[in-house]
C-alpha positions as a printed NumPy array, in Angstrom:
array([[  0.   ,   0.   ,   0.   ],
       [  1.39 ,   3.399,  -0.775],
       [  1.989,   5.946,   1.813],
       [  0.56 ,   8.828,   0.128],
       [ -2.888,   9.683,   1.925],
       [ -3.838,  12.585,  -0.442],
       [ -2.169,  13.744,  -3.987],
       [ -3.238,  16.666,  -5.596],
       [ -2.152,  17.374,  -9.301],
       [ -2.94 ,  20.824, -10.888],
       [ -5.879,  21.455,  -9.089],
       [ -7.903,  24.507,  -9.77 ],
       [-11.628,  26.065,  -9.209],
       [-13.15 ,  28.486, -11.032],
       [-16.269,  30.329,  -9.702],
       [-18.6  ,  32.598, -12.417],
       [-19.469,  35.869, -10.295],
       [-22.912,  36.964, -10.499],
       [-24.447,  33.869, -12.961],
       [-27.03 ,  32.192, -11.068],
       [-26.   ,  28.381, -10.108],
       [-28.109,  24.916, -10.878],
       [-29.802,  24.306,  -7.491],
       [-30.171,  20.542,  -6.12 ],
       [-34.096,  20.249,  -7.01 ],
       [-36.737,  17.911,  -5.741],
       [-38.299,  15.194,  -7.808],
       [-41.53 ,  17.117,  -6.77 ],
       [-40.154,  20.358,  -8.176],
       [-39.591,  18.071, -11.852],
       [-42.871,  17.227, -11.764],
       [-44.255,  19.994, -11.693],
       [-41.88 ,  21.666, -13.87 ],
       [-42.965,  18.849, -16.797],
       [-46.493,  19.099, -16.158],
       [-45.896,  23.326, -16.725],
       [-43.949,  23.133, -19.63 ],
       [-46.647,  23.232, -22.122],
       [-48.228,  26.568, -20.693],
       [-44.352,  28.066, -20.715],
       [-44.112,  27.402, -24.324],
       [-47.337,  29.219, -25.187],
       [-46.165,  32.194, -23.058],
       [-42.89 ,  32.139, -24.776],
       [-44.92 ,  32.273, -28.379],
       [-46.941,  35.147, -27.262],
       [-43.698,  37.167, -25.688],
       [-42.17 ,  36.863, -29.004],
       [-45.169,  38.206, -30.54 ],
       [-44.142,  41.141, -28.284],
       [-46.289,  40.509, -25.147],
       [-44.16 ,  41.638, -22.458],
       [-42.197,  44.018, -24.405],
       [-38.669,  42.065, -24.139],
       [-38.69 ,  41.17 , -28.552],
       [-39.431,  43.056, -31.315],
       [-41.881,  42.541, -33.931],
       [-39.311,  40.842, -36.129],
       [-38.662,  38.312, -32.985],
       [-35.078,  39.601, -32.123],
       [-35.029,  41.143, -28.794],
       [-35.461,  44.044, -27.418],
       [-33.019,  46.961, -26.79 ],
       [-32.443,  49.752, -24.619],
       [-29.945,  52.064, -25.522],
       [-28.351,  49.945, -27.541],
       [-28.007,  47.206, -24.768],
       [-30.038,  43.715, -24.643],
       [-32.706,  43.794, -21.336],
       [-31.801,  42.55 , -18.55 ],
       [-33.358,  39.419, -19.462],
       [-30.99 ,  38.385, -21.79 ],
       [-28.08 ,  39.289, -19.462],
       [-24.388,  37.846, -20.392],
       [-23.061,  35.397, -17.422],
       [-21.152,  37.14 , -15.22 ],
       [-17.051,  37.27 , -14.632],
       [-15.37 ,  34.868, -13.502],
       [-12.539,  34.078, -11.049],
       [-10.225,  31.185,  -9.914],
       [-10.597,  30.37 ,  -6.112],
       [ -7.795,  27.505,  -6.57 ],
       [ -5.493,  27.645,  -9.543],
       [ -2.578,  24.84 , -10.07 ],
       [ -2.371,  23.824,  -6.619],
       [ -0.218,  20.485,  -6.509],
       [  0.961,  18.952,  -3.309],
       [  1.194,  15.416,  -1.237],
       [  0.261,  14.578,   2.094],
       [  1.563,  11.185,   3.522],
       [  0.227,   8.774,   5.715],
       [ -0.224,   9.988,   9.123],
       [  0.645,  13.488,   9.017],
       [ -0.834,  15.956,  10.072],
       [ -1.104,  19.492,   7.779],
       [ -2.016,  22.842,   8.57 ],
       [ -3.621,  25.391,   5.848],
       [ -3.376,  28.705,   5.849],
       [ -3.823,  32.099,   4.374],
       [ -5.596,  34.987,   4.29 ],
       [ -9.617,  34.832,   3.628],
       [-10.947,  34.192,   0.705],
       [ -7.264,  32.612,  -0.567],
       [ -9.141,  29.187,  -1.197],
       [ -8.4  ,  27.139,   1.856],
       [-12.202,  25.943,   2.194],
       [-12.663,  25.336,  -1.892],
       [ -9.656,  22.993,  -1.29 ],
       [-11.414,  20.809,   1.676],
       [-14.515,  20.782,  -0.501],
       [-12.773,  19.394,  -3.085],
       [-10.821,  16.785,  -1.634],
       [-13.944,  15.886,   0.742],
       [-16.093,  15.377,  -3.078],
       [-18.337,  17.736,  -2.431],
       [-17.66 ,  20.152,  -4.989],
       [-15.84 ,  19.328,  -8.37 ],
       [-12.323,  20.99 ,  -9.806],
       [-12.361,  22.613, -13.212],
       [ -8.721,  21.331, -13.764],
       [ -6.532,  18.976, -12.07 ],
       [ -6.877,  16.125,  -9.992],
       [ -6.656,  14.366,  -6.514],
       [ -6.412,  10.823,  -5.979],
       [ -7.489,  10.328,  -1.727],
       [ -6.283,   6.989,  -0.483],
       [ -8.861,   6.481,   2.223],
       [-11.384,   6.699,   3.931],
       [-12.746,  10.724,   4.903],
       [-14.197,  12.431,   7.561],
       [-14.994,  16.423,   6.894],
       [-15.889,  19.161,   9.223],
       [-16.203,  21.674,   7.154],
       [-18.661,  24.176,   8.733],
       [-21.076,  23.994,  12.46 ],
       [-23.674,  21.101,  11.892],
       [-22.096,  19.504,   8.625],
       [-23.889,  16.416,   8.1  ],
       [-26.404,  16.112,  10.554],
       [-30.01 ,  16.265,   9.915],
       [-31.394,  18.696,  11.835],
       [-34.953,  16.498,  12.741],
       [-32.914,  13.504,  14.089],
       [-31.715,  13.596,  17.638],
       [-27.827,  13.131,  18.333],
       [-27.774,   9.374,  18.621],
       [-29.761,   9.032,  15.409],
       [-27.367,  11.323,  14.048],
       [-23.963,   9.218,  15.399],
       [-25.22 ,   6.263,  13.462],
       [-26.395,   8.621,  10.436],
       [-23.111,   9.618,  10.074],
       [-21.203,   6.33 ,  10.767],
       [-23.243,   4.62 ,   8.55 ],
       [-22.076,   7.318,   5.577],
       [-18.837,   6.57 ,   6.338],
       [-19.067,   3.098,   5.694],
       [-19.418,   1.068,   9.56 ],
       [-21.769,  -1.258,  10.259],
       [-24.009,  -0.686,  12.832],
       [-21.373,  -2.962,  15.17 ],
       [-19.375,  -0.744,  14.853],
       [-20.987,   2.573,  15.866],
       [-22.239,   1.132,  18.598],
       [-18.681,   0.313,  19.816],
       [-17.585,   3.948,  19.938],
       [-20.76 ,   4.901,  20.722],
       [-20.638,   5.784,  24.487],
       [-16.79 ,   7.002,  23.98 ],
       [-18.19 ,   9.96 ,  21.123],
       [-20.91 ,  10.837,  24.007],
       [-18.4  ,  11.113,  26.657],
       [-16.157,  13.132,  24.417],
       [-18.986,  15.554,  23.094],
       [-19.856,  16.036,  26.442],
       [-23.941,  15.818,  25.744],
       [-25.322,  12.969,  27.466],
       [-28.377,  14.716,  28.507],
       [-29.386,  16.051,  25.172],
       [-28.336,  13.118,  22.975],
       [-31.893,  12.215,  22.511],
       [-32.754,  15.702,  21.773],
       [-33.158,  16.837,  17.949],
       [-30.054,  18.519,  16.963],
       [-31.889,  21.617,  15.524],
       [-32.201,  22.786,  19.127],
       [-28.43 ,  22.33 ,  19.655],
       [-26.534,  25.522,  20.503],
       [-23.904,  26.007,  17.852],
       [-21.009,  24.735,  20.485],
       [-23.207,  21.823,  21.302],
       [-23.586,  20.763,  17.096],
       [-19.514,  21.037,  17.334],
       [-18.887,  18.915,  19.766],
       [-20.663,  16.169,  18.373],
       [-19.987,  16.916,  14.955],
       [-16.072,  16.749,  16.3  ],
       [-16.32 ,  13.762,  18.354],
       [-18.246,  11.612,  15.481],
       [-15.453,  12.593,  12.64 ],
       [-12.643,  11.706,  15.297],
       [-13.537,   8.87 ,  16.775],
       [-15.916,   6.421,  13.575],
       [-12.095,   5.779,  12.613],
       [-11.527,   8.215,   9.448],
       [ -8.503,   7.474,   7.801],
       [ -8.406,  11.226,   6.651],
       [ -9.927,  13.623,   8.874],
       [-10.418,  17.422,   7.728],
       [-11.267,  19.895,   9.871],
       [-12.038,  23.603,   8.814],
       [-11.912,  26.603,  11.376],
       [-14.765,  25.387,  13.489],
       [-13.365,  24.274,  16.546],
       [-13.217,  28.537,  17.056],
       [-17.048,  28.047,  17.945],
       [-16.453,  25.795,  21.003],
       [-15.078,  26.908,  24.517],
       [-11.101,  26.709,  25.205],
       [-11.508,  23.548,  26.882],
       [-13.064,  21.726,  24.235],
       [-10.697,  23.493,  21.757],
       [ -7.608,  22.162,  23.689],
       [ -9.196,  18.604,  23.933],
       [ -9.88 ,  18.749,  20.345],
       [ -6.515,  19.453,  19.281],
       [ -4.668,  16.727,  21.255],
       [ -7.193,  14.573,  19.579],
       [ -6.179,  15.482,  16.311],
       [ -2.392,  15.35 ,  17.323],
       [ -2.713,  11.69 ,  19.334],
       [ -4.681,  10.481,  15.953],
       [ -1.578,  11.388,  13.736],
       [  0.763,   9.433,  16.153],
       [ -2.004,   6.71 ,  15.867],
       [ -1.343,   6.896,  11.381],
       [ -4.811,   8.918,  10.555],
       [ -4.257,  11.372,   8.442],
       [ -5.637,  15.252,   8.893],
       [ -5.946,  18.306,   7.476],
       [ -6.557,  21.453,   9.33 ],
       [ -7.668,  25.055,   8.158],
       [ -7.149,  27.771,  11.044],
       [ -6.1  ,  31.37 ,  11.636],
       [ -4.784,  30.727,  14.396],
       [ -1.177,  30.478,  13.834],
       [ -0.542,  28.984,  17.468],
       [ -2.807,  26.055,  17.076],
       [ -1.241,  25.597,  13.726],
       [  2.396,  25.249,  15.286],
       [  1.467,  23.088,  17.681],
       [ -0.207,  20.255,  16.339],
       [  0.997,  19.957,  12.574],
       [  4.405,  18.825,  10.937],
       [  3.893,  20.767,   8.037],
       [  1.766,  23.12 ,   6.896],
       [  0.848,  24.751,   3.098],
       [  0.766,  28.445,   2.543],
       [ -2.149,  29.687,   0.248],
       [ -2.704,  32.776,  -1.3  ],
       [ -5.474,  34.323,  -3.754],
       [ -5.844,  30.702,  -4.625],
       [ -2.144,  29.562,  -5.7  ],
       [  0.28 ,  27.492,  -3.112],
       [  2.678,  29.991,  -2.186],
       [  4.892,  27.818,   0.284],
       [  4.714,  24.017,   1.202],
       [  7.365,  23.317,   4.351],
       [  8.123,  22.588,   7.753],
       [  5.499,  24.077,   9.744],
       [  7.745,  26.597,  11.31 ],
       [  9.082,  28.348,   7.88 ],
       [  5.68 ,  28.332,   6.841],
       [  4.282,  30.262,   9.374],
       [  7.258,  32.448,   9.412],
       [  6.868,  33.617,   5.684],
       [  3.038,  33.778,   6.247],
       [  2.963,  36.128,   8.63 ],
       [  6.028,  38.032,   7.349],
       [  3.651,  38.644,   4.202],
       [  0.987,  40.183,   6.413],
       [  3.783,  42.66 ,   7.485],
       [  5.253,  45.354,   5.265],
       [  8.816,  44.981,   4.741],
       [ 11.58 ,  45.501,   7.051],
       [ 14.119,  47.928,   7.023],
       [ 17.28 ,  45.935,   8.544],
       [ 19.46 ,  48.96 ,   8.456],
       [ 16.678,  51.217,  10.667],
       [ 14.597,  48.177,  11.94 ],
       [ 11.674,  50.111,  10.47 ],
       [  8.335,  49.039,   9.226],
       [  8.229,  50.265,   5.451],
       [  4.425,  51.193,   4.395],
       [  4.64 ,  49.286,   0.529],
       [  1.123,  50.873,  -0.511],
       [  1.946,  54.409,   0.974],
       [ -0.109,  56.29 ,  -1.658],
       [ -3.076,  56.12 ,  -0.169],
       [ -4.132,  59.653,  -0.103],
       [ -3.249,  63.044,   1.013],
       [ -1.319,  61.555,   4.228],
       [ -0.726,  58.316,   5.21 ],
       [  1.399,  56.898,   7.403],
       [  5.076,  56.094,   5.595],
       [  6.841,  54.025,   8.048],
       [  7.172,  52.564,  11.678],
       [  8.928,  51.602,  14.384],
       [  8.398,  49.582,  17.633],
       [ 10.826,  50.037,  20.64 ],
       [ 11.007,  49.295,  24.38 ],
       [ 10.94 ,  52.393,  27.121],
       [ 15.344,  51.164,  26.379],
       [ 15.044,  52.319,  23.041],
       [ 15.691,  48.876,  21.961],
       [ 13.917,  47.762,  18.763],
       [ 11.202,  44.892,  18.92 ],
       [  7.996,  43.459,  19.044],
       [  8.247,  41.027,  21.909],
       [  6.798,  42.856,  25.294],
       [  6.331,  41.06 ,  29.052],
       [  3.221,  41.796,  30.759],
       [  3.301,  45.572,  32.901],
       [  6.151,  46.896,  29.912],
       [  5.561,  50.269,  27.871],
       [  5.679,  49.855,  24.466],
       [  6.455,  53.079,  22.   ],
       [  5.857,  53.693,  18.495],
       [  7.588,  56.029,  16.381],
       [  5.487,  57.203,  13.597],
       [  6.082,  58.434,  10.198],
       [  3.437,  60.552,   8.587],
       [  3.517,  61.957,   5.285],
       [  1.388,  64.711,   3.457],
       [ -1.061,  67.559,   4.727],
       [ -3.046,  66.384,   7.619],
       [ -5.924,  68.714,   8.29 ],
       [ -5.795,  70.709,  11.654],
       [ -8.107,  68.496,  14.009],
       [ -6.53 ,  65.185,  12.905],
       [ -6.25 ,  62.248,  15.489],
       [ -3.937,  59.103,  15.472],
       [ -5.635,  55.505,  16.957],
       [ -4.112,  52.361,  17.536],
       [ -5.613,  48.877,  17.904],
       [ -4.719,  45.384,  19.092],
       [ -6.441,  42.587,  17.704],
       [ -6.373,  38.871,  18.431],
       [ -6.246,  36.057,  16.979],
       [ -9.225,  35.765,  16.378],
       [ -9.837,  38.956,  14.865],
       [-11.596,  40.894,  18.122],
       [-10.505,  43.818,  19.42 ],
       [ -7.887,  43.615,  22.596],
       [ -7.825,  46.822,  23.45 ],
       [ -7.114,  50.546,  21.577],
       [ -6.131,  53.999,  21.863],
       [ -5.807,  57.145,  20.244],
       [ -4.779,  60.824,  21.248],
       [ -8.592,  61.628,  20.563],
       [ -9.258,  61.125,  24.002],
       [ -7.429,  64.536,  24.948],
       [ -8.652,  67.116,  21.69 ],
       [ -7.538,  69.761,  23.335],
       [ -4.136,  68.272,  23.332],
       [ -3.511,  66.824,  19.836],
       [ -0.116,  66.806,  18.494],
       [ -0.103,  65.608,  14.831],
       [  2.012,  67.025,  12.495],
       [ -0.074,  69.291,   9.762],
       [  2.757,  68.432,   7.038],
       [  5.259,  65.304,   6.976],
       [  6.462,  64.851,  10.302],
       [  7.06 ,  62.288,  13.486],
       [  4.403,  61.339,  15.79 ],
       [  5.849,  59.46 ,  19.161],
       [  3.199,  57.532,  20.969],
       [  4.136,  55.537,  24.661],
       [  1.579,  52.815,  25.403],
       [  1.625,  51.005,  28.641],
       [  1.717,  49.403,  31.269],
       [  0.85 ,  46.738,  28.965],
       [ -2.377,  44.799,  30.554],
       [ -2.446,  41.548,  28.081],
       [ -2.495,  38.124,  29.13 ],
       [  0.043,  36.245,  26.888],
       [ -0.399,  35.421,  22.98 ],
       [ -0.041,  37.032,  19.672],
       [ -1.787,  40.618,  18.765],
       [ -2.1  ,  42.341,  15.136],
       [ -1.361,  46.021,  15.511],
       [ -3.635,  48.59 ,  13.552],
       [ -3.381,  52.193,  12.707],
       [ -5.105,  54.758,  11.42 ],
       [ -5.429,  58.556,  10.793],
       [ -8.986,  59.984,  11.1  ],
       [-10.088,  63.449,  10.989],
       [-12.336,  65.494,  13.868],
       [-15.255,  65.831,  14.022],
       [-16.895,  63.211,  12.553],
       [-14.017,  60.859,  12.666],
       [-13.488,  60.663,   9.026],
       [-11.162,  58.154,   7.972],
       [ -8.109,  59.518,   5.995],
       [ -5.703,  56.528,   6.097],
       [ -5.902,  53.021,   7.792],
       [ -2.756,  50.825,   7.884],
       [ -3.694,  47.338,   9.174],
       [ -1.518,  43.915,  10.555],
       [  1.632,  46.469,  10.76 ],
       [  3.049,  44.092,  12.843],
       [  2.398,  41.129,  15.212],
       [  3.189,  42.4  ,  18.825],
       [  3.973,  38.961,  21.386],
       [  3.473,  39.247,  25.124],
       [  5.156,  37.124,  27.529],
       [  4.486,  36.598,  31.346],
       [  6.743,  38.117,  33.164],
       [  4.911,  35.638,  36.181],
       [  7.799,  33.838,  37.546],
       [  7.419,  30.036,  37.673],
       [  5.591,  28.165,  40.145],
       [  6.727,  24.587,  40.987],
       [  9.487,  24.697,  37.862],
       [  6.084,  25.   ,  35.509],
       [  5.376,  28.539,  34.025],
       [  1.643,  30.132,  34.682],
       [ -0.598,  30.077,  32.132],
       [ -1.75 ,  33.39 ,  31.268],
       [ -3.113,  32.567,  27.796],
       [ -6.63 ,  32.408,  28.895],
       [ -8.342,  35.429,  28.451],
       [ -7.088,  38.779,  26.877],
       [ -6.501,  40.922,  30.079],
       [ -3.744,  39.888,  32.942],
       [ -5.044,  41.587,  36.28 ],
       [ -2.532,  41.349,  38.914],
       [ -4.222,  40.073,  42.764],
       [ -2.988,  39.45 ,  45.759],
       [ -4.223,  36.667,  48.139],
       [ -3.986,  35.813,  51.422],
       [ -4.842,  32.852,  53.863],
       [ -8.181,  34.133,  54.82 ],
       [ -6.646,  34.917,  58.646],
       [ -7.878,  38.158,  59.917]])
């Protein structure tokens, strides 16, 4: 038996924008359609006799201003979601995929999980698949959860023996006994992925393919999920997985493949990978100035130009402990009107909002530059719990807050504990997005 899981060979997808799709119809909907098709062709007759105005009395039809109606409207563009992707995945790894949205990671699971056909190209899956492409995938939303478990199982091929084997061990894991006689359509979106997860995991996929769901559930459940996934590679199953979440990806995957605007930009060790993924959703580096380099500074009138990050030591990065200032050094370039403001934003992960700033707060004492200039801005004590944060700027005009320039993912700012270790094992202080300090006593008066 070979020990490719998964070959892909040119594979590409090409979407038409704005021309209406085939939809899945019933036999019902045929029916009727058949039984109607002798009064559509007598309407047809009379509308090219002119009777709704759409063809002309010769039977060609009708223009406006030179243009065909909109009933005779060409399809519309059309675009390549996936375009000569080619790539192998071998026998009990386990992949991560990643890259911006919308740069075809999802058209690639629904390809290789045969629910939507390539345009070009090929891939040959040696096994057998479990998908969890999106919350509820799979599950009928009028069964309960155990009809469900053997719904599934049976689609993947078990006999009922064998569902009923891993039966108890996908309820413990899902972490729904009470409701697993309940009908899954009054699931709460965390309950429909933990059983969805448990089922693909555990009916013994040879393949399993998981896409950015697993964000829905609680940490807990995340972190139980992902040892899963890693404990099933060391077992030979095979998996894919699609996050944004750059941690989770270097954690749990060997390698991982880089997408972008649909073409494989990097295929490697998941550590370079990640690396030249999130160097792309920087600007360039200046190694001479450490300086962040704008690459699309013509924005407008002003824009930021460039940026740097430094500690209250003057010393040049983007790692930061817990309680540190952190100070920017901002370039601006062009006219900036005379009430102008600067902001600043933290995101996660995840995309929410940390926490932000802004000299807006104090109008009275705003500082921009009106024409190309610096703008120095200390932030601190910094209050995050540990992880990875995208820094965002932006210029904005009072009142009103008009927007004049908005530079986003600048750079990714890390925070550290600066908790000392307890027992030889460091503190977690990932949970959460705010660190507040406490102190604690024995309760004695």
């Amino acid at each position: 038996m070979s020990d490719t899981a998964i070959k892909v060979e040119g594979l590409s997808k090409r979407y038409r924008i704005g021309a209406q799709q085939q939809a899945y119809r019933t036999l019902r909907e045929k029916l009727n359609d058949t039984a109607l098709a002798p009064f559509r062709a007598a309407r047809h007759l009379l509308t090219r006799n002119g009777g709704n105005g759409q063809m002309t009395e010769d039977g060609r039809p009708k223009t406006v201003n030179g243009r065909r109606s909109s009933v005779f409207r060409q399809p519309g563009e059309t675009f390549w979601a996936l375009k000569d992707v080619s790539f192998e995945v071998k026998r009990g790894e386990v992949v991560g995929i990643i890259g911006r949205n919308g740069a075809g990671k999802s058209t690639l699971l629904k390809i290789l999980s045969r629910i939507t056909e390539p345009t070009e190209g090929y891939a040959d899956i040696n096994g057998r698949i479990a998908s969890l492409l999106e919350v509820g995938t799979g599950f009928h939303p009028e069964l309960t959860g155990r009809e469900n478990i053997f719904l599934n199982g049976s689609i993947l091929g078990m006999k009922r023996v064998e569902i009923k084997k891993k039966f108890d061990e996908i309820v413990a894991f899902a972490e729904i006994e009470k409701f697993i006689d309940t009908p899954v359509k009054f699931y709460s979106s965390g309950m429909y992925v933990r059983l969805a997860f448990a089922v693909a995991a555990h009916l013994d996929p040879e393949i399993l393919m998981v896409d950015e769901v697993l964000a829905v559930g609680d940490i807990a459940f995340q972190k139980k999920c992902l040892n899963k996934v890693k404990e099933a590679g060391g077992q030979g199953q095979t998996s894919l997985v699609v996050s944004h979440n750059m941690e989770t990806i270097t954690r749990i995957c060997e390698r991982a493949i880089w997408l972008d605007r649909g073409r494989l930009m990097l295929e490697s060790n998941v550590s370079d990978t990640v690396s030249a993924y999130e160097a792309s959703t920087r600007a360039s580096h200046d190694p001479r100035t450490n300086r962040i380099v704008r690459s699309d500074s013509t924005i407008g009138k002003a824009f930021v130009e460039w940026l740097e990050i430094r500690s209250d030591e003057n010393e040049a990065r983007t790692v930061f402990a817990n309680g540190e200032f952190m100070n920017l050094v901002v370039s601006i370039s062009g006219d900036l009107p005379a009430a102008s403001y600067f902001e600043w934003a933290l995101f996660t992960e995840r995309g929410q909002v940390a926490t932000s700033g802004g000299n807006f707060f104090k109008q009275s004492d705003i500082k921009l530059p009106t024409r190309s200039g610096l703008l120095r801005a200390r932030i601190g004590p910094l209050p995050l719990a540990e992880g990875r944060y995208s820094l965002h700027l932006r210029l904005g005009e009072l009142p009103g807050h008009r927007q004049i320039d908005v530079w986003e993912e600048v750079s990714t700012i890390i925070i550290t504990s600066n908790v000392p270790e307890i027992g030889g094992l460091p503190f977690d202080l990932r949970r959460g997005v705010i660190y507040i300090p406490a102190d604690y006593s024995d309760g004695q008066a």
